[in-house]
C-alpha positions as CSV (number, residue, x, y, z in Angstrom):
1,X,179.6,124.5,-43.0
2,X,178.8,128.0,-43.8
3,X,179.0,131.0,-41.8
4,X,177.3,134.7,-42.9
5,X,178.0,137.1,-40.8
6,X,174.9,139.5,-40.5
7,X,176.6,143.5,-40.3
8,X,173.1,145.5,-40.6
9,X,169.5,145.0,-40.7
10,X,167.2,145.1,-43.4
11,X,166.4,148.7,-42.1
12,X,170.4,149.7,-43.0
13,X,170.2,150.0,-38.9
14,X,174.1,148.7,-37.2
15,X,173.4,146.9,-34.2
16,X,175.0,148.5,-31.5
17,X,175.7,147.6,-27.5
18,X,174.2,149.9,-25.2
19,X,174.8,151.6,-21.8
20,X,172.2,151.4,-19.2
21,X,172.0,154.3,-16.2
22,X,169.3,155.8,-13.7
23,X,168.9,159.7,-13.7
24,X,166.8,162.2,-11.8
25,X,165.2,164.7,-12.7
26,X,162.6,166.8,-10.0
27,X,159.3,167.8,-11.9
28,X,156.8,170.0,-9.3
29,X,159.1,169.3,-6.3
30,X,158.8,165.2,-6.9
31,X,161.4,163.4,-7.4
32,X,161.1,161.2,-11.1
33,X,163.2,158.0,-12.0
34,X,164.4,158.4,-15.3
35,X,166.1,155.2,-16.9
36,X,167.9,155.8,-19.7
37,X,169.4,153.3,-22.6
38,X,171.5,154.3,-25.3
39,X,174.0,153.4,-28.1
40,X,177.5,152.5,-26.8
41,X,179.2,153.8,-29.6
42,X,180.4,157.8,-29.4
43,X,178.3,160.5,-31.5
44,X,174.4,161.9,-31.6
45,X,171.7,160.0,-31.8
46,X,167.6,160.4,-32.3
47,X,166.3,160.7,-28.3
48,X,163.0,158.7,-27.8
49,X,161.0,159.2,-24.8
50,X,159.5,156.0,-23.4
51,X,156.6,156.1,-21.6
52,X,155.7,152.7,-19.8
53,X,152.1,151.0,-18.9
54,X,150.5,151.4,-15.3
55,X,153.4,148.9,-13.7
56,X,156.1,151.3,-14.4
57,X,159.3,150.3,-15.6
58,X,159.4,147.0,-14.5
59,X,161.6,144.0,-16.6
60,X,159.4,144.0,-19.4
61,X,159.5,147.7,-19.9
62,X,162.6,147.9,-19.7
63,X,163.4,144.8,-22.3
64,X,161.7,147.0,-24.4
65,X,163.5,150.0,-23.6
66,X,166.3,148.6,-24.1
67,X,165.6,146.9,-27.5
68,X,164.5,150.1,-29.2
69,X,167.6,151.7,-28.0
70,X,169.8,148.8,-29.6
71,X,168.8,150.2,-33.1
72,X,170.6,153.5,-32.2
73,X,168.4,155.7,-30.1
74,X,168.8,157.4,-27.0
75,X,165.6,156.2,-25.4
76,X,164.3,158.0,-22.0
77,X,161.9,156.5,-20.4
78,X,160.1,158.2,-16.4
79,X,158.5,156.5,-14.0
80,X,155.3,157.7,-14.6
81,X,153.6,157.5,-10.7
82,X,156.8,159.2,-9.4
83,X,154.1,161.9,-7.9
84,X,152.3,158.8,-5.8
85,X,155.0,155.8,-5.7
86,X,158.9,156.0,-4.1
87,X,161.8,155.9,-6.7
88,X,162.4,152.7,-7.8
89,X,158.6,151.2,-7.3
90,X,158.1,148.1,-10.0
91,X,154.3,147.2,-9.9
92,X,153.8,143.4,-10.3
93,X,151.6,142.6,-13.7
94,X,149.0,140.9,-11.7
95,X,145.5,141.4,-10.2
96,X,146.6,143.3,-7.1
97,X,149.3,145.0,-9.5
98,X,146.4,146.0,-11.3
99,X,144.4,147.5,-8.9
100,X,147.3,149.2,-8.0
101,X,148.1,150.7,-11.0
102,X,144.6,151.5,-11.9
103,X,144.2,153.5,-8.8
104,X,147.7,155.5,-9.5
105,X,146.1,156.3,-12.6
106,X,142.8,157.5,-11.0
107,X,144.4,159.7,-8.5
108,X,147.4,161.6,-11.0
109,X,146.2,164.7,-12.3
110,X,146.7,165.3,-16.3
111,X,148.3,168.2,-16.0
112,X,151.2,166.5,-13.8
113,X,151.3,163.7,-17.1
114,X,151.7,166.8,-19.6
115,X,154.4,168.6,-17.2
116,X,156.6,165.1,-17.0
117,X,156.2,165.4,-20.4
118,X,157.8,168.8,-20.9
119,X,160.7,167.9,-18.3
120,X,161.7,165.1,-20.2
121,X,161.7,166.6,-24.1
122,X,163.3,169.6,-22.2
123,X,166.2,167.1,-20.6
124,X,166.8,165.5,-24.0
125,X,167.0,168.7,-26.0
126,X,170.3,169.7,-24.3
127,X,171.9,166.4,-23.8
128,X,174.9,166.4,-25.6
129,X,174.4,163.0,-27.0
130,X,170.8,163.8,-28.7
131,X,170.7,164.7,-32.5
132,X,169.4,168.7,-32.4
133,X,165.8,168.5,-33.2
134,X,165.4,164.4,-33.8
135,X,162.9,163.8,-31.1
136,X,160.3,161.3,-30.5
137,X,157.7,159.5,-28.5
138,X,156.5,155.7,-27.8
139,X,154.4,154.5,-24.9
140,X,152.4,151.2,-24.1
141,X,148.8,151.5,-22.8
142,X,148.6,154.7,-20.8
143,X,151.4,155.4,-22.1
144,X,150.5,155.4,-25.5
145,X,147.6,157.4,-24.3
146,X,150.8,159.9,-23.1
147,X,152.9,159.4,-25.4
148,X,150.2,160.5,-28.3
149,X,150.0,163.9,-25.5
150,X,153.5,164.2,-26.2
151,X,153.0,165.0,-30.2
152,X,151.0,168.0,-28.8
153,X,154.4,169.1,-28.5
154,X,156.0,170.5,-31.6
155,X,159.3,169.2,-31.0
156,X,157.9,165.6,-31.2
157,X,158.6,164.7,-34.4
158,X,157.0,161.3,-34.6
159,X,155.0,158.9,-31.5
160,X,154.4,155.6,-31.9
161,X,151.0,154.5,-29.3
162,X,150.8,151.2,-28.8
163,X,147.1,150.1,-28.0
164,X,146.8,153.8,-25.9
165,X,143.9,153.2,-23.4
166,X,141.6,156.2,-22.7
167,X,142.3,158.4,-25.9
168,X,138.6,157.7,-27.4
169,X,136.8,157.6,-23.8
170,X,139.0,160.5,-22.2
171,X,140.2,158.4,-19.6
172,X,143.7,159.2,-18.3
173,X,144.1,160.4,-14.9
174,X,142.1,163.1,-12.8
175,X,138.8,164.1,-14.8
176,X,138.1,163.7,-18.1
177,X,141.5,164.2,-20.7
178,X,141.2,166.7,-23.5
179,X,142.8,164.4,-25.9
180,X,140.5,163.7,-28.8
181,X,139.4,167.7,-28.9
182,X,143.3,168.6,-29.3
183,X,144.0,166.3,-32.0
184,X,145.3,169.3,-34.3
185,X,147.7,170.2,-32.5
186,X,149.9,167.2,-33.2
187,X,152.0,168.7,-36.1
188,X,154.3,165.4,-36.5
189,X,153.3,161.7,-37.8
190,X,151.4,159.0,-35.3
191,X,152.1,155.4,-35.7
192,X,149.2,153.5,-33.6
193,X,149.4,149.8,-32.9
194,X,146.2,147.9,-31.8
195,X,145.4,144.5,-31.2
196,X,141.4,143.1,-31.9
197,X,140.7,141.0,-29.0
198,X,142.0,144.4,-27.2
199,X,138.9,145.0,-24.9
200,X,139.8,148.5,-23.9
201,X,140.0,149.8,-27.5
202,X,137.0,148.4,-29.4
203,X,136.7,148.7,-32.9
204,X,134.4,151.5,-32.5
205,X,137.2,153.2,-30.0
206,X,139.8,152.9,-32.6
207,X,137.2,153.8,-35.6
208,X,136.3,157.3,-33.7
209,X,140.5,157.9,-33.3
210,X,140.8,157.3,-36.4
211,X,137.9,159.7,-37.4
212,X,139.2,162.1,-35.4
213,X,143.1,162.2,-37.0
214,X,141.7,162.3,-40.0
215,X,139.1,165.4,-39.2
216,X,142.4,167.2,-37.8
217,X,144.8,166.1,-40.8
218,X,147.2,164.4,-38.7
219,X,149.7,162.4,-40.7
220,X,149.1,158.8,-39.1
221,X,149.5,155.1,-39.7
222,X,147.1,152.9,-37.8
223,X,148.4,148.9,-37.6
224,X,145.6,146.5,-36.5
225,X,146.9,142.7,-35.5
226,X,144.2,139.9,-35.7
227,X,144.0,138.6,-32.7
228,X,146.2,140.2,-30.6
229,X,144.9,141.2,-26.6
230,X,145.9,144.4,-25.2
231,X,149.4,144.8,-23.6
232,X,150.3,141.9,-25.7
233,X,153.9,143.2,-26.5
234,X,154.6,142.0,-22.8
235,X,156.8,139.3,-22.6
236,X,156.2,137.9,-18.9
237,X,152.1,137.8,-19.2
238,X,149.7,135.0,-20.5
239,X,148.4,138.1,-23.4
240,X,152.3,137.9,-24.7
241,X,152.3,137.2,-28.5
242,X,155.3,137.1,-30.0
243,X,154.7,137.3,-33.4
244,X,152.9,140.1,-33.3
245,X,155.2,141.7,-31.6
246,X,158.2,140.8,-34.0
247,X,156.0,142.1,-36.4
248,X,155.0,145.1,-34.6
249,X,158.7,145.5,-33.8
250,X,159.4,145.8,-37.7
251,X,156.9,148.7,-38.0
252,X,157.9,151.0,-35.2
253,X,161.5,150.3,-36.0
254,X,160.6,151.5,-40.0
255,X,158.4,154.1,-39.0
256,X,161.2,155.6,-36.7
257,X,163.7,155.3,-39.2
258,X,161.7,156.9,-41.9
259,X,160.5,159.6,-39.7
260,X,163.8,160.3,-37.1
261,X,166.5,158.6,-39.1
């Protein structure tokens, strides 16, 4: 019998054990949740802030959280209803969950999104165990829809969206989001992930984002899978699909490593 022992990845990445804790941060005198995963090992690492879909951070979420952080990145992710929802609330991925969610979404105001935002980057720019000026984004649904806001900010080096909702119609929160008019501003590089049989992005939604990056010469990759449903990197819902997730995985992962180290 042989044995090989695997030491790194194909992306030269060392898989590492990671450490799991709950912070808080207050953003406009509301208490946010903010779960954070990270390499075990001492030293700096790329800081990643996570931005979950409308059930919060839920088992799935944080799976993903914590798989991401596994190839060495401090990744931060908020509850993002913490203005509407007590710490801690987990929304179940059902129909009532749904509704739920959808609703929370309906009744946040953007500008409360966008300030979240800044307390988070800002919280990850002095912790001690963040690489000095290695920051990034990824978010799932709405937030992919956030965490493409989040490259408005310089620091953001890189965002991976995976199928964002709303960025092509403006819907987000409160009123109508200013996403698609800003575009410009994003001064790092956008990895989006979409999936065809994704009936909140059309192929006409992702053909005007992708219009729209390249009017504003944003630097941006754009990863279709065939056949994939939205929120199909989910891994306790009947959309899950694994290999295009594993393959999905492989991109993000590259596209971090290319872009954060």
């Amino acid at each position: 019998m042989t044995i090989t022992y695997i030491l790194e990845t194909h992306l030269n990445h060392r898989p590492v054990q990671i450490t799991q804790r709950n912070l808080s941060l207050v953003v406009e005198d509301s208490l946010m949740r903010l779960y954070v995963a990270a390499p075990k090992p001492p030293g700096q690492y790329p800081g990643i802030l996570f931005y979950s879909d409308i059930y919060q951070l839920g088992g799935s979420m944080l799976r993903l959280a914590d798989h991401l952080a596994g190839y060495g990145y401090l990744v931060a992710a908020p509850e993002i209803f913490h203005r509407l929802e007590p710490v801690g609330t987990v929304i179940e991925p059902n129909d009532i969950g749904r509704m739920q969610g959808n609703d929370a979404a309906r009744r946040s105001e953007i500008a409360g999104f966008d300030a979240d935002t800044r307390a988070v980057l800002d919280w990850l720019k002095v912790e001690p165990t963040v690489a000095a000026g290695q920051l990034g984004a990824i978010g799932f649904c709405i937030g992919g829809h956030l965490a493409f806001r989040a490259a408005f900010q310089a620091e953001v080096k890189a965002a991976v969206c995976c199928y964002p909702t709303g960025i092509h119609s403006g819907k987000l929160g409160r009123g109508v989001a200013d996403t698609s008019s800003r575009m410009a501003e994003v001064k790092g590089e956008l990895l989006l992930i979409f999936g065809t049989l994704d009936p909140h992005i059309p192929t006409e939604g992702r053909e005007a984002i992708q219009a729209g990056l390249e009017q504003a010469g944003v630097h941006h990759k754009i990863v279709v899978y065939e056949g994939a449903d939205h929120t199909f990197m989910r891994d306790d819902g009947s959309r899950f699909d694994p290999v295009a997730t594993d393959a999905a995985w492989g991109v993000l992962t590259a596209f971090f490593q290319q872009t954060l180290g």
